[in-house]
C-alpha positions as CSV (number, residue, x, y, z in Angstrom):
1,X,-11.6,-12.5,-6.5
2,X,-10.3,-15.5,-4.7
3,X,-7.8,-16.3,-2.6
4,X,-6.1,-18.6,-5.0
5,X,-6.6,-15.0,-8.4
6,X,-5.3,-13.3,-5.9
7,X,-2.1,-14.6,-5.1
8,X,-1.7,-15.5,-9.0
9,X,-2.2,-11.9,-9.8
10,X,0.2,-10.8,-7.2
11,X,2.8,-12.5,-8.9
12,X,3.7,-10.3,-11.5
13,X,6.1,-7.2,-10.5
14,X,4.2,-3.8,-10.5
15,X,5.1,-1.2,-12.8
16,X,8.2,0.8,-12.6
17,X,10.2,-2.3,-11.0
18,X,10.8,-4.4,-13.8
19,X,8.5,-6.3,-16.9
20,X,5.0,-6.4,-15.4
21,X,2.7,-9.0,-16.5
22,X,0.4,-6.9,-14.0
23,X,-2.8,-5.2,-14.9
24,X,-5.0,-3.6,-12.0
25,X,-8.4,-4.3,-11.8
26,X,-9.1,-1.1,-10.0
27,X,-6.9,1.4,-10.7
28,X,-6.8,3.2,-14.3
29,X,-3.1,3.3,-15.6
30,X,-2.7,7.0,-14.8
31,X,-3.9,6.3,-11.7
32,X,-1.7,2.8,-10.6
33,X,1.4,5.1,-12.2
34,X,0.6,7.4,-9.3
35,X,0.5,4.8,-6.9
36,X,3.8,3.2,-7.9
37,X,5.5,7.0,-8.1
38,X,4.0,7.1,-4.0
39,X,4.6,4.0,-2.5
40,X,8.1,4.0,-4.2
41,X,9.3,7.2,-1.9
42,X,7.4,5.8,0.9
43,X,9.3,2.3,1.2
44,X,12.3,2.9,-1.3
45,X,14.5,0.1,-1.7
46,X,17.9,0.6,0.0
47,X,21.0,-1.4,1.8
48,X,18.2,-2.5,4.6
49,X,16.3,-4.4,2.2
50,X,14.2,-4.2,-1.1
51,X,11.4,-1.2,-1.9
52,X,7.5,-1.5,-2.0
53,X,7.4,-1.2,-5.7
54,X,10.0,-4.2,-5.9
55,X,7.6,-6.2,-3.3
56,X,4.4,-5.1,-5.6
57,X,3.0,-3.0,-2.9
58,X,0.8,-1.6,-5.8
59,X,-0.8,-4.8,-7.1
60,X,-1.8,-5.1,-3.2
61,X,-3.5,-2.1,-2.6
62,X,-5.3,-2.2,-6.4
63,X,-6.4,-5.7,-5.2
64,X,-7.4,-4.6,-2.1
65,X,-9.6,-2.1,-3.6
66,X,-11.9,-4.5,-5.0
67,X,-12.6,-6.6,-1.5
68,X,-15.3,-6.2,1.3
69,X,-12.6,-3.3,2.7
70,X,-12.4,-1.3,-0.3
71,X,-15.6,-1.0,-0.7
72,X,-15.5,0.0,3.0
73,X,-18.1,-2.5,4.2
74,X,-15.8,-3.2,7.5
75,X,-16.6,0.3,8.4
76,X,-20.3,2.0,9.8
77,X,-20.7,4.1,6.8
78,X,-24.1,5.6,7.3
79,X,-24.7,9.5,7.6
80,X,-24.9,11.8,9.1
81,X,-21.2,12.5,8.4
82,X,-19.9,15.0,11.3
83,X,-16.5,17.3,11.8
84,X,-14.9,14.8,14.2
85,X,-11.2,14.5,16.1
86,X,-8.9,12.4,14.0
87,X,-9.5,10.0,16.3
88,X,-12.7,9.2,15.6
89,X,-11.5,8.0,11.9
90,X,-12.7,9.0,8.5
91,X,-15.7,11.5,8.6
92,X,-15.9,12.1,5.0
93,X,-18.0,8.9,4.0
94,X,-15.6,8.0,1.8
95,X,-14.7,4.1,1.3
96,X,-11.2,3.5,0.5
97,X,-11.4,2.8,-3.1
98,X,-12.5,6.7,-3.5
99,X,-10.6,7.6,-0.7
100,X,-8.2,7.0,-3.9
101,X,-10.2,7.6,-6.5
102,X,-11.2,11.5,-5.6
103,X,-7.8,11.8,-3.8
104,X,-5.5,10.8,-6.3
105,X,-7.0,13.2,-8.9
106,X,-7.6,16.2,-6.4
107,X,-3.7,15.8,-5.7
108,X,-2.9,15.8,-9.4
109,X,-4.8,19.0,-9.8
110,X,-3.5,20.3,-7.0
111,X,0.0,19.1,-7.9
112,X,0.1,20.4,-11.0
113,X,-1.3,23.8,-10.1
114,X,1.7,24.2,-7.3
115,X,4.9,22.7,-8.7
116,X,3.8,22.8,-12.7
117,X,4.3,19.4,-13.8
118,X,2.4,15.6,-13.0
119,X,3.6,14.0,-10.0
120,X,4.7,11.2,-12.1
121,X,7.0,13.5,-13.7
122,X,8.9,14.5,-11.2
123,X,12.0,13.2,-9.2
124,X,12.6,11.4,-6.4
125,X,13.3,14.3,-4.2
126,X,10.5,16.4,-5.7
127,X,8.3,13.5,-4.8
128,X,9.9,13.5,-1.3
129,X,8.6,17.4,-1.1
130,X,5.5,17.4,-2.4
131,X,4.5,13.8,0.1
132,X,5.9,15.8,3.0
133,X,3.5,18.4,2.1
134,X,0.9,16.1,1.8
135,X,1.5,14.8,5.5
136,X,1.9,18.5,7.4
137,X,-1.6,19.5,5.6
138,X,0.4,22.4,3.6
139,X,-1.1,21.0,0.4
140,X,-4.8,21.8,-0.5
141,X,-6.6,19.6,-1.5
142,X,-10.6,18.9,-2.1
143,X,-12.7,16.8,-1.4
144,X,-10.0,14.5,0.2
145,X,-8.0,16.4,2.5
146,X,-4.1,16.0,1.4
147,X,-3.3,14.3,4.8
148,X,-6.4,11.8,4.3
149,X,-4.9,10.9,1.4
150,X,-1.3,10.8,2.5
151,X,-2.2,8.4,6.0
152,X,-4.7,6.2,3.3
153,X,-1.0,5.7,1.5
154,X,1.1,5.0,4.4
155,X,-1.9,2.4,6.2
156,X,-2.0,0.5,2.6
157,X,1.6,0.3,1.5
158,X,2.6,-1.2,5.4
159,X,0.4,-3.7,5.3
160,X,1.1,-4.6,1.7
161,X,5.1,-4.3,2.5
162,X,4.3,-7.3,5.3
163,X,1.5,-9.1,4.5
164,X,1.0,-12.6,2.8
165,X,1.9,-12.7,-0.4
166,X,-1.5,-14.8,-0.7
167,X,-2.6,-10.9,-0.5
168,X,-0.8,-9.7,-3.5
169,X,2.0,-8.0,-1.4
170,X,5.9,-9.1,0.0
171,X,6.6,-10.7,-3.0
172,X,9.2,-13.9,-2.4
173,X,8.3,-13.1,1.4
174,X,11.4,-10.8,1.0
175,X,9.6,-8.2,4.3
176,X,9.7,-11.3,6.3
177,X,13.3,-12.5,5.7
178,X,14.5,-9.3,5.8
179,X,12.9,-8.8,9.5
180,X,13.2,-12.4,10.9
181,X,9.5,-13.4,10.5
182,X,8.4,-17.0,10.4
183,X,5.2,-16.2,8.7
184,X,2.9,-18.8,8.9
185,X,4.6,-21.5,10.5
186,X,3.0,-23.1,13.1
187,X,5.8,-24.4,15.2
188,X,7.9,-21.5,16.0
189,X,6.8,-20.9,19.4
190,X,9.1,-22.9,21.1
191,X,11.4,-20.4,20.2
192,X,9.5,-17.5,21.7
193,X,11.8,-17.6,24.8
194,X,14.6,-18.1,23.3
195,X,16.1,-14.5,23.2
196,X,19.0,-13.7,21.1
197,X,19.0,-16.6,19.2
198,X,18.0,-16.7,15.3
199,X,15.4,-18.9,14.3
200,X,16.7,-21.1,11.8
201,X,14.4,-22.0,9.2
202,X,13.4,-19.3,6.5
203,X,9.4,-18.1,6.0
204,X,6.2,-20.1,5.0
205,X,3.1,-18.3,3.2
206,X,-0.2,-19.6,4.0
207,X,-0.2,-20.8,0.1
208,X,3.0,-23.3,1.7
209,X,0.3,-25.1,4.0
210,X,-1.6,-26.6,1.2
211,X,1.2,-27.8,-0.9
């Protein structure tokens, strides 16, 4: 996809935020529900500022999914595939597109089997319990580990919540004004001195420069 499909399709408001003129590319629709459920509780919208879902974190991370990253060609991905410190990065082979693929339906199945019910059923605070789970390992999970899973989430949905919305992400900029960010502007660094004082002009995209 372009740069130019990209930021069209990341126009419309992912599912569960509103009337979604939406449709992932990547994701099936069980599986983007799921997204939407996760990122929701990861970045839910409150007093600070909006949520992911609101910013179409999920339209980000489905689009994501279908560039040179998703297919994990920005990683060495040969074998052999060795038990490794965390540190070292993802052992498994995976790429992320399966990363979500195998991860989200081993967490259904493993969902389902320890709290009876989808994860799209539940509540917000059931959701809460079940990611926490999913981040202290005390969910099992096969072939991607819970945690895998979990940090895949949290990497994805940051970098949607702040990115360009040439990307599919931070709809209306809305990230950056809340934080203060300039964005692409190129002339904000006379002001990098300045401390304390607000900059006083409002966000530019990269899709600004060419208007």
């Amino acid at each position: 996809m372009t740069l130019a499909g990209t930021a069209l399709a990341g126009l419309a408001q992912a599912a569960d935020g509103g009337p979604s003129g939406y449709a992932p590319s990547f994701f099936t629709a069980d599986e983007f529900a799921f997204v939407t459920a996760f990122v929701d509780r990861l970045i839910p919208a409150d007093e600070e500022g909006p949520g992911a879902v609101e910013l179409d974190v999920p339209n980000f991370i489905d689009l994501q999914m279908n560039t040179t990253y998703g297919h994990g060609g920005l990683w060495y991905m040969h074998p052999p595939f060795r038990q490794a410190p965390a540190t070292f990065g993802n052992q498994l082979g995976l790429p992320p597109r399966e990363i979500y693929r195998q991860g989200i339906a081993a967490a259904e199945t493993a969902i389902q089997a320890k709290y009876g019910k989808r994860f799209t059923d539940m509540t917000a605070g059931e959701r809460d319990t079940v990611i926490t789970a999913m981040q202290k390992k005390a969910l099992a999970m096969a072939p991607v580990p819970a945690s895998m899973l979990f940090g895949q989430f949290l990497t994805n949905t940051k970098e949607g919540y702040f990115s360009d919305p040439i990307h599919g992400g931070n709809r209306g900029m809305a990230a950056w004004k809340m934080i203060g960010y300039p964005g692409a502007r190129a002339d904000f660094t006379d002001w990098v001195d300045r401390y304390g004082a607000k900059y006083p002009f409002g966000p530019v995209s990269i899709t600004d420069l060419g208007a």
